[in-house]
Residue frames as a rotation matrix with the C-alpha (Angstrom) as fourth column:
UNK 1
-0.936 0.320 -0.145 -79.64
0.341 0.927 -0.157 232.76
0.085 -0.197 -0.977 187.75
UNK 2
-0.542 0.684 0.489 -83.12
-0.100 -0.630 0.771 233.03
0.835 0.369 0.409 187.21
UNK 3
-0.870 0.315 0.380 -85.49
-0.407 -0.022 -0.913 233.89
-0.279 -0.949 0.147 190.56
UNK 4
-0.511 0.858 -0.055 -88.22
0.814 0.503 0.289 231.62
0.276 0.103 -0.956 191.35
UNK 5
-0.732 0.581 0.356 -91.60
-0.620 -0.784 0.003 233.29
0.281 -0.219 0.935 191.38
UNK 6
-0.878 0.467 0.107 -94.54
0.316 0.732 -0.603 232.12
-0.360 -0.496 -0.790 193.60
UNK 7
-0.745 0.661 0.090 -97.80
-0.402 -0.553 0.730 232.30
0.532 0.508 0.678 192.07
UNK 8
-0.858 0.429 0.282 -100.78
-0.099 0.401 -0.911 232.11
-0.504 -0.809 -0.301 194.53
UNK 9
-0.445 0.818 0.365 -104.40
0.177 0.480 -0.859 230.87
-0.878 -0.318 -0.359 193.76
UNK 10
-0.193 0.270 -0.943 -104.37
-0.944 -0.312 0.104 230.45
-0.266 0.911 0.315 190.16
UNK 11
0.729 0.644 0.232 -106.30
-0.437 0.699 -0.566 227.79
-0.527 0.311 0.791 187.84
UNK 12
-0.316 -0.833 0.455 -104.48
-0.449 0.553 0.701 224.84
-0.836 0.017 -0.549 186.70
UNK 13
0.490 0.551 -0.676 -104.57
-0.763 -0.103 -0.638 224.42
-0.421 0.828 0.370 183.29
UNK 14
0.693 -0.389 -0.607 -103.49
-0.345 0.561 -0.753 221.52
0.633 0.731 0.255 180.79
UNK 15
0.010 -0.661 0.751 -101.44
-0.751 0.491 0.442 219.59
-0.660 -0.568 -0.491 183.82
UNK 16
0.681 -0.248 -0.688 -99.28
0.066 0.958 -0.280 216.86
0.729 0.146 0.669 182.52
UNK 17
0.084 -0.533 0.842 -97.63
-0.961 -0.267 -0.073 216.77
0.264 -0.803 -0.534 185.96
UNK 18
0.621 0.172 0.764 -98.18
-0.567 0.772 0.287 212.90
-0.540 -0.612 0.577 186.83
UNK 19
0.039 -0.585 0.810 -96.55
0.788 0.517 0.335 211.71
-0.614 0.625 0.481 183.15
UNK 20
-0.628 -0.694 -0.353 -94.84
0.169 -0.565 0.808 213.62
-0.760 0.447 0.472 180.73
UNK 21
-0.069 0.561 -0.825 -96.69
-0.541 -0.716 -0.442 215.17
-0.838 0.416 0.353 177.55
UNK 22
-0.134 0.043 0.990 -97.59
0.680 0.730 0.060 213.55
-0.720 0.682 -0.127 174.19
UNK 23
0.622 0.199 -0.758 -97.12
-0.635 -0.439 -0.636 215.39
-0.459 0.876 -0.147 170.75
UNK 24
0.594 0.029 -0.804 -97.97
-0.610 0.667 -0.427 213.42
0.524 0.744 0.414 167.57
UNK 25
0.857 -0.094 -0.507 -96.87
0.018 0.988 -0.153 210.45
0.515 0.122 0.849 169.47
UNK 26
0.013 -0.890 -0.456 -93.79
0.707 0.331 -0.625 211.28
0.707 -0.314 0.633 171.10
UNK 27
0.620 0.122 -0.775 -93.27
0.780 0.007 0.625 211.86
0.082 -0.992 -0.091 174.93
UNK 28
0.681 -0.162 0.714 -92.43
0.181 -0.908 -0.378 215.73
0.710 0.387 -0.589 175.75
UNK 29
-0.757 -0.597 0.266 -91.66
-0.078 -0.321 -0.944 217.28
0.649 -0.735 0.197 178.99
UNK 30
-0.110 0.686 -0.719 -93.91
0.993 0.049 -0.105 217.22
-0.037 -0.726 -0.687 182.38
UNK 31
-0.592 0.307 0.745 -96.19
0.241 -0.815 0.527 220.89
0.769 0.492 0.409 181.76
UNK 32
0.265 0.821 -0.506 -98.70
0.939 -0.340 -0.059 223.08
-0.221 -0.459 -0.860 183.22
UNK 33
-0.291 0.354 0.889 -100.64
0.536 -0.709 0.458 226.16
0.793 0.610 0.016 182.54
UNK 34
-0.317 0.414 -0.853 -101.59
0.941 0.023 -0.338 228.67
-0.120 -0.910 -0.397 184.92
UNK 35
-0.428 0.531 0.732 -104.22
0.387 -0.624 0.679 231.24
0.817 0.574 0.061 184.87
UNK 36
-0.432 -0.056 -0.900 -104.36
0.852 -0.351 -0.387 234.26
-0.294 -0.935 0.200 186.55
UNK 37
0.494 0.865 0.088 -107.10
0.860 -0.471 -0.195 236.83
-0.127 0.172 -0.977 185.97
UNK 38
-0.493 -0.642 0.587 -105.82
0.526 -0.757 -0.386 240.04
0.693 0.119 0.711 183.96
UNK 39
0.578 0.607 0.545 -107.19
-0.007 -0.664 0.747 241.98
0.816 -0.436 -0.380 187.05
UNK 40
0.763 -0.497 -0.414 -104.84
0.646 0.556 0.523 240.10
-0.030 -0.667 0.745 189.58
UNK 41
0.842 -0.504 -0.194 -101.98
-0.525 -0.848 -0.073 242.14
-0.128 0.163 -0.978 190.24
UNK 42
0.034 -0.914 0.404 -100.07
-0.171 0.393 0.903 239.18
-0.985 -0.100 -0.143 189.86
UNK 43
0.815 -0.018 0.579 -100.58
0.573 -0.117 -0.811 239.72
0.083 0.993 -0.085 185.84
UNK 44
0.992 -0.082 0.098 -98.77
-0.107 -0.949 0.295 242.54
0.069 -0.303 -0.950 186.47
UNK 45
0.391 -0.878 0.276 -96.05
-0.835 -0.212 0.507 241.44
-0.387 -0.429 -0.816 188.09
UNK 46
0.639 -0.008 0.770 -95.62
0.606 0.622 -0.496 238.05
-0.474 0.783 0.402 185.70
UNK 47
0.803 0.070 0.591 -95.03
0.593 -0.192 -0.782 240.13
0.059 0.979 -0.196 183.20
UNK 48
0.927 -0.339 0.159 -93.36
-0.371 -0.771 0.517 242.55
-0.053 -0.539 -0.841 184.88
UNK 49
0.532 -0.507 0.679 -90.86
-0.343 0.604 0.719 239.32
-0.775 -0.615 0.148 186.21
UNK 50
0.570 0.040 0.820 -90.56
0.695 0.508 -0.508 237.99
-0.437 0.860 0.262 182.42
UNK 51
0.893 -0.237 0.383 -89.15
0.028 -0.819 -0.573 241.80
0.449 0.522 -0.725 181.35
UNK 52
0.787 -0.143 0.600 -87.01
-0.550 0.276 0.788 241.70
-0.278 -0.951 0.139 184.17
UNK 53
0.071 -0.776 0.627 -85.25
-0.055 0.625 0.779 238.71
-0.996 -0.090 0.002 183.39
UNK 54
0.537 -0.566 0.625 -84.46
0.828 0.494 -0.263 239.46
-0.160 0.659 0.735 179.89
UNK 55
0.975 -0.114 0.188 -83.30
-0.137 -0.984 0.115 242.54
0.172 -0.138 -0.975 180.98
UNK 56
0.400 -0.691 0.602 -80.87
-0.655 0.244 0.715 240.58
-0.641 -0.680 -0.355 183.41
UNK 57
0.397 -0.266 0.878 -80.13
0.442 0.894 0.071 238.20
-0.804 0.360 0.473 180.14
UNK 58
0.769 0.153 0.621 -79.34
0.615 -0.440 -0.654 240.96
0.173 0.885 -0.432 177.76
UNK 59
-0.942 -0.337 -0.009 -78.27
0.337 -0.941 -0.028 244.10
0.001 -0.030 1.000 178.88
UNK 60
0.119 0.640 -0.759 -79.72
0.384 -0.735 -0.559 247.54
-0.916 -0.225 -0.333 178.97
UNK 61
0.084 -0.218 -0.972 -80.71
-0.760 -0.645 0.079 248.62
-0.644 0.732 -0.220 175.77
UNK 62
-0.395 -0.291 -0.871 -79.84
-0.906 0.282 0.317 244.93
0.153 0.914 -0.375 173.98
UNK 63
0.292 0.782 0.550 -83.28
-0.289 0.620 -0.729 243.10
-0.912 0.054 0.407 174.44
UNK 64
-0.971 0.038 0.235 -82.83
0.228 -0.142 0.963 241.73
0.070 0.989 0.130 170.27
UNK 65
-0.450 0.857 -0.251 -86.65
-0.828 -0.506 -0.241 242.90
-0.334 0.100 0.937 168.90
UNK 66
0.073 0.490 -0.869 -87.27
-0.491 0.776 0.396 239.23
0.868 0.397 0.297 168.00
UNK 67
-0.998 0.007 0.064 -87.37
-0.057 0.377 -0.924 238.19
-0.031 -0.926 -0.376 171.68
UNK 68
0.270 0.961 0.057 -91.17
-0.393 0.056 0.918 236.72
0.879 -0.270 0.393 172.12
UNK 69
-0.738 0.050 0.673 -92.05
-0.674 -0.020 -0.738 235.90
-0.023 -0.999 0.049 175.72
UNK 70
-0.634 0.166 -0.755 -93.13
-0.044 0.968 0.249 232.28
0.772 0.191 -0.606 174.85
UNK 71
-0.814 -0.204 -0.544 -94.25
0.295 0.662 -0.689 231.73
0.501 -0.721 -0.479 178.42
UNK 72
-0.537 0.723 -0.435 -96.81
0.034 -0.497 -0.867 234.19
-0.843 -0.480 0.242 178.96
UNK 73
-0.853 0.451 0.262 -99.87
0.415 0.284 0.864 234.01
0.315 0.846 -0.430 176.67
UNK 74
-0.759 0.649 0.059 -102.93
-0.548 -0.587 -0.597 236.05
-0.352 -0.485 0.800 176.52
UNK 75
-0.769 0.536 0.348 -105.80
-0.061 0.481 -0.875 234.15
-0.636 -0.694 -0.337 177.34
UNK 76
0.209 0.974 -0.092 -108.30
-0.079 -0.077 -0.994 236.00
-0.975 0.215 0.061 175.40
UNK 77
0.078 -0.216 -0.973 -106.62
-0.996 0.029 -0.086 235.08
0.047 0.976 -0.213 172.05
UNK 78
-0.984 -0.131 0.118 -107.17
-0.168 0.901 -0.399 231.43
-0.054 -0.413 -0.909 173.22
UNK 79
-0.239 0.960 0.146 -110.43
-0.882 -0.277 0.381 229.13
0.406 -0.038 0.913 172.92
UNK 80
-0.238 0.085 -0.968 -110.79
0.090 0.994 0.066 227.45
0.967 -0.071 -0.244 175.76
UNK 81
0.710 0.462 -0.531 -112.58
0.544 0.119 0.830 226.88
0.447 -0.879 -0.167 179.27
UNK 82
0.577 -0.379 -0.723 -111.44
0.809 0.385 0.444 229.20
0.110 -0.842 0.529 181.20
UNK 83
-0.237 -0.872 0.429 -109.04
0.969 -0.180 0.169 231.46
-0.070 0.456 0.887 179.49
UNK 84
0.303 0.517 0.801 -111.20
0.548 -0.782 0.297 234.64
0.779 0.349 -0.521 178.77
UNK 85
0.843 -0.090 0.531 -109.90
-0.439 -0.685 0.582 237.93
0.311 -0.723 -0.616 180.92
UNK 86
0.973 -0.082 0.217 -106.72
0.058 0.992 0.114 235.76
-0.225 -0.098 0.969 181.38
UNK 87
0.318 -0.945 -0.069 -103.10
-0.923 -0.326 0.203 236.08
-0.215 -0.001 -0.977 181.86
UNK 88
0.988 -0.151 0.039 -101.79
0.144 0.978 0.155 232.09
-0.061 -0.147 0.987 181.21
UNK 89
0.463 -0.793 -0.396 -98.88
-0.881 -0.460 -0.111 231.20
-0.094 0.400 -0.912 182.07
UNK 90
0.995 0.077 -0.060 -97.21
-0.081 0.994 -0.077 227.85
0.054 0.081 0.995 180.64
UNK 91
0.101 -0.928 0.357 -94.28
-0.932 0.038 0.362 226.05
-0.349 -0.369 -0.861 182.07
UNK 92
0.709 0.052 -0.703 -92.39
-0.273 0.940 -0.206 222.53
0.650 0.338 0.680 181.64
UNK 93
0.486 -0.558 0.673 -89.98
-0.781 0.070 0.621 220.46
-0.394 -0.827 -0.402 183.15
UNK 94
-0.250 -0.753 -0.608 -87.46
-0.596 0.615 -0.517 217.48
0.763 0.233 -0.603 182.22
UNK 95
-0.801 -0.488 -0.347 -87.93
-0.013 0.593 -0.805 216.25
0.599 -0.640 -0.482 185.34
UNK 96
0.288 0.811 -0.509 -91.19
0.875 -0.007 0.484 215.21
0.390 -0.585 -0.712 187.84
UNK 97
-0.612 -0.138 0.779 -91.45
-0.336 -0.846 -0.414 218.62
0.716 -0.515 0.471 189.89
UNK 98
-0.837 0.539 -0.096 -93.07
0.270 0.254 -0.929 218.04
-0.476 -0.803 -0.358 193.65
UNK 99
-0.583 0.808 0.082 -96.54
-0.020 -0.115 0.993 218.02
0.812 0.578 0.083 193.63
UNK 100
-0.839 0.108 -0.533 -98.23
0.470 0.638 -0.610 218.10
0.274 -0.762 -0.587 197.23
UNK 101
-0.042 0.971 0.236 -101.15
0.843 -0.093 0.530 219.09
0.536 0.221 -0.814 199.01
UNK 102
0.666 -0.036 0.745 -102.05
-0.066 -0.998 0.010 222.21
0.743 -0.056 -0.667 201.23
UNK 103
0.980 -0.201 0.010 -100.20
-0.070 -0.293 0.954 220.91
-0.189 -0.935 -0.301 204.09
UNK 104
0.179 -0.928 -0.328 -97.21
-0.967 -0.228 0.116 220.07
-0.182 0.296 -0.937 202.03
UNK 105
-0.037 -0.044 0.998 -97.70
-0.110 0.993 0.040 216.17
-0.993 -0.109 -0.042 201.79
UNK 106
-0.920 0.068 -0.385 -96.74
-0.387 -0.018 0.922 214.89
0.056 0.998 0.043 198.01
UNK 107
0.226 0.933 -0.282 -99.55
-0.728 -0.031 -0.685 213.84
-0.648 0.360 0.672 196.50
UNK 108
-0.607 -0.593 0.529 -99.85
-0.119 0.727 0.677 211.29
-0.785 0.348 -0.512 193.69
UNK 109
-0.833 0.315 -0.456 -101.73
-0.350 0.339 0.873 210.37
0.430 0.886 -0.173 190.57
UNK 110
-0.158 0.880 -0.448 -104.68
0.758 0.399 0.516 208.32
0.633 -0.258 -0.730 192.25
UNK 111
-0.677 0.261 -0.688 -104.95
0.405 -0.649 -0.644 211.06
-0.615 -0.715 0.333 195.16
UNK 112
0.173 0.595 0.785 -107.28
0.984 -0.143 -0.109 212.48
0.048 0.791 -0.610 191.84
UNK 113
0.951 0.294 0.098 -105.95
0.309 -0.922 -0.234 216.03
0.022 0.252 -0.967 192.60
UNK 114
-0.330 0.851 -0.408 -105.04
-0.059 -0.450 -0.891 218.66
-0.942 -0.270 0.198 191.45
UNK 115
-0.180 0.362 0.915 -106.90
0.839 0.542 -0.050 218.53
-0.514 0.758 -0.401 188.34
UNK 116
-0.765 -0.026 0.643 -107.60
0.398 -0.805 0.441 221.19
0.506 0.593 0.626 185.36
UNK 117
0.012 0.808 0.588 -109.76
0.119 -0.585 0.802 223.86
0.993 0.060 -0.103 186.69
UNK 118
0.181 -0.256 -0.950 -108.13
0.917 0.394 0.068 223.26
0.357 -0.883 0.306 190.29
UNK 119
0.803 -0.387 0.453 -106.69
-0.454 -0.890 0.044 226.71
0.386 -0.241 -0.890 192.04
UNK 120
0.541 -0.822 -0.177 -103.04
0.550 0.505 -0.665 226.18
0.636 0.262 0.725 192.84
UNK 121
0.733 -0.662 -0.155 -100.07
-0.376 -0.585 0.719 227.68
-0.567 -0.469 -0.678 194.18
UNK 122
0.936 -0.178 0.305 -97.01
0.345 0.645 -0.682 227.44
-0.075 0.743 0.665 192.06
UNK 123
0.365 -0.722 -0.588 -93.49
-0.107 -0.660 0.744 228.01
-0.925 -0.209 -0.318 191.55
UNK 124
0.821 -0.006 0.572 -92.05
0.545 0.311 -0.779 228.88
-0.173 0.950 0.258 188.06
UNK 125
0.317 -0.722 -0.615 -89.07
0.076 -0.627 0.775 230.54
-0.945 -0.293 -0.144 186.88
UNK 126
0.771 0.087 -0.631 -87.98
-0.523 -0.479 -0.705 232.19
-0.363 0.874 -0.323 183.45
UNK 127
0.066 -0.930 0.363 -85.42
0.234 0.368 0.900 230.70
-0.970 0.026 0.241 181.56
UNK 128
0.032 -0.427 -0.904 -83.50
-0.685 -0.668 0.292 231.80
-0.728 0.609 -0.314 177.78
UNK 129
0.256 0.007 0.967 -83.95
0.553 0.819 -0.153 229.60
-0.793 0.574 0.205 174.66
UNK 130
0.180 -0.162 -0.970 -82.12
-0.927 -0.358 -0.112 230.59
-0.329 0.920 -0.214 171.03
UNK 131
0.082 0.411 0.908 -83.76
0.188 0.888 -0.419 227.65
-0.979 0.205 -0.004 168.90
UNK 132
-0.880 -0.366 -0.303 -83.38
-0.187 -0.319 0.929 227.44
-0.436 0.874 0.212 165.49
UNK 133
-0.632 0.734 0.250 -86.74
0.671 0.357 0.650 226.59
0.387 0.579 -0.718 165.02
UNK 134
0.389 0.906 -0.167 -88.54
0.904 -0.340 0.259 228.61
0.178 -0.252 -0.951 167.80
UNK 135
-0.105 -0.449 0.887 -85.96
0.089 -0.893 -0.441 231.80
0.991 0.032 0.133 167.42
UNK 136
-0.975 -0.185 0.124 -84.96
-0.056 -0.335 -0.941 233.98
0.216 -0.924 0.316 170.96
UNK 137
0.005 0.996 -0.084 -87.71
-0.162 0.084 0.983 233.06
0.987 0.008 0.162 173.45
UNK 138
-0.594 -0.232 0.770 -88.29
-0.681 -0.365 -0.635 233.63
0.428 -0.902 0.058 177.05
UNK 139
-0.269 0.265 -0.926 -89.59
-0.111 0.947 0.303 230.11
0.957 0.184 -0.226 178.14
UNK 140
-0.080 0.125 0.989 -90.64
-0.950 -0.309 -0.038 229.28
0.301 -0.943 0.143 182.00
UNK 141
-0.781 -0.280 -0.558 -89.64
0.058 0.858 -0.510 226.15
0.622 -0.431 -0.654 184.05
UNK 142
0.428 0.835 0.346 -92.29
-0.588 -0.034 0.808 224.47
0.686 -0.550 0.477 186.76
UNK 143
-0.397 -0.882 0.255 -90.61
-0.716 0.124 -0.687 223.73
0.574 -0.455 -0.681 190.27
UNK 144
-0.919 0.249 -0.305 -93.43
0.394 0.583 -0.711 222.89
0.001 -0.774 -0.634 192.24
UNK 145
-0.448 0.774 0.447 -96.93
-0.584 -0.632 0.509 223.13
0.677 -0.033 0.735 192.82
UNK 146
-0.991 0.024 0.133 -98.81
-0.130 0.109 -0.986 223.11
-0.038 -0.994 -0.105 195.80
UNK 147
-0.217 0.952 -0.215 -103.02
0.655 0.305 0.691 221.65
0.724 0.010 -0.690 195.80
UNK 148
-0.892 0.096 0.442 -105.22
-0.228 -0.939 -0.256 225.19
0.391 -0.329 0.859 196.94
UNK 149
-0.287 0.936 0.205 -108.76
-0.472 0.048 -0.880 224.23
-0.833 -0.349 0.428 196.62
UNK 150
-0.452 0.145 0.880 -110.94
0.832 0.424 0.357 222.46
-0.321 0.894 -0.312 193.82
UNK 151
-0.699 0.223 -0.679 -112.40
-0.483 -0.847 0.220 224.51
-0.527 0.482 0.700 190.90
UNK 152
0.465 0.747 -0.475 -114.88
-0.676 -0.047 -0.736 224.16
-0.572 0.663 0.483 188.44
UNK 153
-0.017 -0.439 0.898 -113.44
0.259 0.866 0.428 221.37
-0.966 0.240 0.099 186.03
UNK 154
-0.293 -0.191 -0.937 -112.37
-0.803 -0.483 0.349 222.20
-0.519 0.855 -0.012 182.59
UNK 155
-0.940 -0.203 -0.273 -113.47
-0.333 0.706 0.625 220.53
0.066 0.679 -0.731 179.49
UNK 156
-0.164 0.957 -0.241 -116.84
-0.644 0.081 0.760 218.45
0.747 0.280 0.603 179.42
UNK 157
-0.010 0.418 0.909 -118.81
-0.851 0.474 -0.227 216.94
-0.525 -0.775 0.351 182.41
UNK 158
-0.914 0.079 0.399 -119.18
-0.004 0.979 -0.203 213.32
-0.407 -0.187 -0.894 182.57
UNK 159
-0.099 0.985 -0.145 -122.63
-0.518 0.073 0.852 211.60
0.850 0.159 0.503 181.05
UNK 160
-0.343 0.281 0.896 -124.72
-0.678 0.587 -0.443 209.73
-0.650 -0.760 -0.011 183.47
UNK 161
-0.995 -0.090 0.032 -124.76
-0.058 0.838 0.543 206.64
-0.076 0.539 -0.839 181.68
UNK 162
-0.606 0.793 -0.054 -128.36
0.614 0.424 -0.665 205.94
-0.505 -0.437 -0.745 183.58
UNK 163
-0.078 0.572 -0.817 -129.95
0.122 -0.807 -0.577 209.25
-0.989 -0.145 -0.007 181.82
UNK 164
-0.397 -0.584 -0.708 -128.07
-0.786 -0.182 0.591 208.93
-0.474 0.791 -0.387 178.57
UNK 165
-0.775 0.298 -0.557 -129.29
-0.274 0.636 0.721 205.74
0.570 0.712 -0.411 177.58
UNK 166
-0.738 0.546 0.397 -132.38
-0.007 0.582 -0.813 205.23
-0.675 -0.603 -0.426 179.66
UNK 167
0.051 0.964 -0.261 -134.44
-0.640 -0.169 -0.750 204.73
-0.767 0.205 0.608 176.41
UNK 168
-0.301 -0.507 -0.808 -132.78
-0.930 0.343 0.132 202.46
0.210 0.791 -0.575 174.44
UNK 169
0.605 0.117 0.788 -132.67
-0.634 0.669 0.388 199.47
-0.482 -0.734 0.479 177.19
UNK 170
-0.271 -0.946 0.179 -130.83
-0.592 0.310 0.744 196.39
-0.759 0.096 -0.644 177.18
UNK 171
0.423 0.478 0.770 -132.84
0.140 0.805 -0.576 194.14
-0.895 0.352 0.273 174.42
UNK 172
-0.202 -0.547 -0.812 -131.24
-0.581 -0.601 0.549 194.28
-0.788 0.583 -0.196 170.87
UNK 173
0.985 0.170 -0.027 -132.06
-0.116 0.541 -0.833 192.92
-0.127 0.824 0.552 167.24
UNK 174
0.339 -0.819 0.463 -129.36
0.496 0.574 0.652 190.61
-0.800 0.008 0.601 165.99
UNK 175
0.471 0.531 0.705 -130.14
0.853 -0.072 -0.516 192.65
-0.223 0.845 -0.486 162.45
UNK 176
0.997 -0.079 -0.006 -129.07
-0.072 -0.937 0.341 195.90
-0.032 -0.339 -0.940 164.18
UNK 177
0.090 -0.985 0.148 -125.05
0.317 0.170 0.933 194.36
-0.944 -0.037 0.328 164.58
């Protein structure tokens, strides 16, 4: 049975934690990303955890050599907010996984947090896939995650409407439709 691992005060990436994912149109699994600085010794020990348990799925000695480690992704082969210097690691779920806040209260969707670029706390745990499409692959499940602090917000800032269009105004030529 795989062991849960707690990850502490990493950046919440790509959350579909409130509803389930969307690719090309059809509804996935409930996700998140989590990024932990390749300085962190919990890079380290990720990885470490990921070897580990296909050790404990294998044998000694009968890892196959087409085993990728799906679940962990380096960062700096990624382009996006956030990622650079960057262990990521991406889970999923079947099922809603708690969400709550620092004292442990759930949380919800309108509560507005946490959001990408958030710091976290998180539990995840390895698990074995042999896929005929994505071959042997060392995948990671999301149990729970726990609201740390806000972060910096991935992605683009908001416009101020008021700044953005304060030269246009509100008059218009019919000509212009």
């Amino acid at each position: 049975m795989a062991k849960d691992i707690v990850l502490k005060m990493v950046r919440l990436s790509f959350p579909a934690i409130w509803n389930k994912a969307v690719f090309e149109g059809v509804e996935t699994k409930y996700e998140a990303t989590f990024l932990i600085n390749k300085d962190d010794p919990q890079a380290e020990m990720i990885e470490k955890a990921a070897k580990d348990f296909a050790l404990e799925t294998f044998g000694e000695g009968k890892i196959p050599k087409s085993l990728k480690y799906r679940a962990i992704i380096d960062g700096d082969t990624k382009d996006y907010d956030g990622y650079e210097n960057c262990v990521a690691i991406k889970g999923t779920s079947g099922k809603r996984f708690p969400v709550v806040d620092r004292d442990n209260t759930p949380l919800a969707e309108e509560d507005g947090k946490p959001e990408a670029g958030d710091y976290v706390h998180a539990v995840v745990s390895f698990w074995y896939s042999d896929h005929p499409k994505g071959g042997k692959q060392i995948l990671a499940n999301v149990k729970a995650i726990r609201f740390a602090k806000e972060g910096e917000k991935f992605g683009q800032g908001s416009v101020d409407v008021n700044d953005a269009f304060a030269d246009i105004g509100d008059e218009f030529d019919e000509e212009e439709l």
